[in-house]
RODO-2510 file (C-alpha; in nm, 4 decimals, decimal comma):
residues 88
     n   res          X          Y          Z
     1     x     1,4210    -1,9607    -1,0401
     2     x     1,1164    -1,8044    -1,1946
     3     x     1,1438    -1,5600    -1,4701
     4     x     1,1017    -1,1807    -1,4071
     5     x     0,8527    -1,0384    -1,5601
     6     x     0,9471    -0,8654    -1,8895
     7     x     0,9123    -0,4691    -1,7753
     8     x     1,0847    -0,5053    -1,4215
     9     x     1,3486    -0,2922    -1,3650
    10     x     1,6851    -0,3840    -1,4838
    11     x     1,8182    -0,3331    -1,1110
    12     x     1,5929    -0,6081    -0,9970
    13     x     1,6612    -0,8735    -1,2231
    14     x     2,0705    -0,7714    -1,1231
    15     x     1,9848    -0,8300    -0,7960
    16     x     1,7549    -1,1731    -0,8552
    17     x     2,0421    -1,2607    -1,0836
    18     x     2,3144    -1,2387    -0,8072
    19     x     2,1049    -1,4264    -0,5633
    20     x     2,0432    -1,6884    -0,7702
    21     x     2,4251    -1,7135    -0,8917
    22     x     2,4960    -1,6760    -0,5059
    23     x     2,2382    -1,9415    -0,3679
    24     x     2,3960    -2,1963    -0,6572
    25     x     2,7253    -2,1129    -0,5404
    26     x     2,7121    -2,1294    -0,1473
    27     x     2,3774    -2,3009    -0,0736
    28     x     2,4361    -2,3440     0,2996
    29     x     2,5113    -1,9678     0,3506
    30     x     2,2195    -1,8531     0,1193
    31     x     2,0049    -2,1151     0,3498
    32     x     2,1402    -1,9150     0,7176
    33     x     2,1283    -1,5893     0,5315
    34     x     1,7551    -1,6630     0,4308
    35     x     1,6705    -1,7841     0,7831
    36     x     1,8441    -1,4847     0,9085
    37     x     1,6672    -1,2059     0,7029
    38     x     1,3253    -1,4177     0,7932
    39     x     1,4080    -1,4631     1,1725
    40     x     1,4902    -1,0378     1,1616
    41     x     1,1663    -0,9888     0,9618
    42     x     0,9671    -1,1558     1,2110
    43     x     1,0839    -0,9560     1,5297
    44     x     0,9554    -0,6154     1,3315
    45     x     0,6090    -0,5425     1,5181
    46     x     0,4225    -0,5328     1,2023
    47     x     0,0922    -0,6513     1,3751
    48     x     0,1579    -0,3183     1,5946
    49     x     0,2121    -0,1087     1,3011
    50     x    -0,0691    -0,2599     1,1128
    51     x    -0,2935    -0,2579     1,4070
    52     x    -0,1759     0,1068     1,4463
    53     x    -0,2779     0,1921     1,0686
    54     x    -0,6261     0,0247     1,0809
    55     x    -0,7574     0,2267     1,4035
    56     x    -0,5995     0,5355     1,2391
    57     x    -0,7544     0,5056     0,9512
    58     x    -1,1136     0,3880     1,1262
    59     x    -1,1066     0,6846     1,3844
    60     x    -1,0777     0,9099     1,0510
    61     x    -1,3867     0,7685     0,8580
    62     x    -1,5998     0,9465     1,0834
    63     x    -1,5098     1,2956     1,0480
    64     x    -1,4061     1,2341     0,6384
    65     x    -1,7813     1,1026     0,5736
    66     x    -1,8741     1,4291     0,8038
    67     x    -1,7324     1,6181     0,6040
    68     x    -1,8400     1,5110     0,1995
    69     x    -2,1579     1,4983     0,3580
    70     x    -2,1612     1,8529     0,4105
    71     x    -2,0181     1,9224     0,1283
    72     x    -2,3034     1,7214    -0,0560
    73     x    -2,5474     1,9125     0,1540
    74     x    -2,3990     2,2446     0,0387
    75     x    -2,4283     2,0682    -0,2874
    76     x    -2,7491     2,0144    -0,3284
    77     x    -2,8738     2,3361    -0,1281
    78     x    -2,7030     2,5554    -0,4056
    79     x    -2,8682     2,3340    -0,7043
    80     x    -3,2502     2,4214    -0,4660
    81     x    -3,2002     2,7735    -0,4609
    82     x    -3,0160     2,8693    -0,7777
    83     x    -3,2646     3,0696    -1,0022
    84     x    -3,4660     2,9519    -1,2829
    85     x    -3,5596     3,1003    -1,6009
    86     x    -3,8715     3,1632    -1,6614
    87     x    -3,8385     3,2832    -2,0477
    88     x    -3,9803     2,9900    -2,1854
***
């Protein structure tokens, strides 16, 4: 198994630890268990929920960019019209 790296918390390296000790121990149940937790992973929808995230996050560019724009605008109207001195 490959080494953890040296500031990972010392709950995660349990866990690795037990996994390993476990896979060494009972290699055909860590085999089903690992198919298992894969075959489960794969009937999430995560191309739904990324799919979901990506045209959330595209139908909000518009008004974001809208809006520092503006601000920008603002911006740069308040450095036009602010006063200058004339002393020198």
């Amino acid at each position: 198994m490959a080494k953890l790296q040296k500031n990972s918390p010392p709950a995660l390296e349990e866990w690795t630890q037990r996994a390993d000790e476990f896979a060494r121990r009972e290699p055909a149940k860590a085999v089903v268990s690992a198919f298992g937790a894969g075959f489960l992973l794969n009937l999430l929808p995560l191309g739904a929920i990324v799919g979901a995230l990506v045209g959330i996050a595209f139908s909000l560019v518009r008004p974001v960019l809208l809006f520092l724009g503006l601000i920008k605008a603002v911006e740069f109207y308040r450095t036009q019209t602010q006063p200058t001195d004339s002393n020198e």
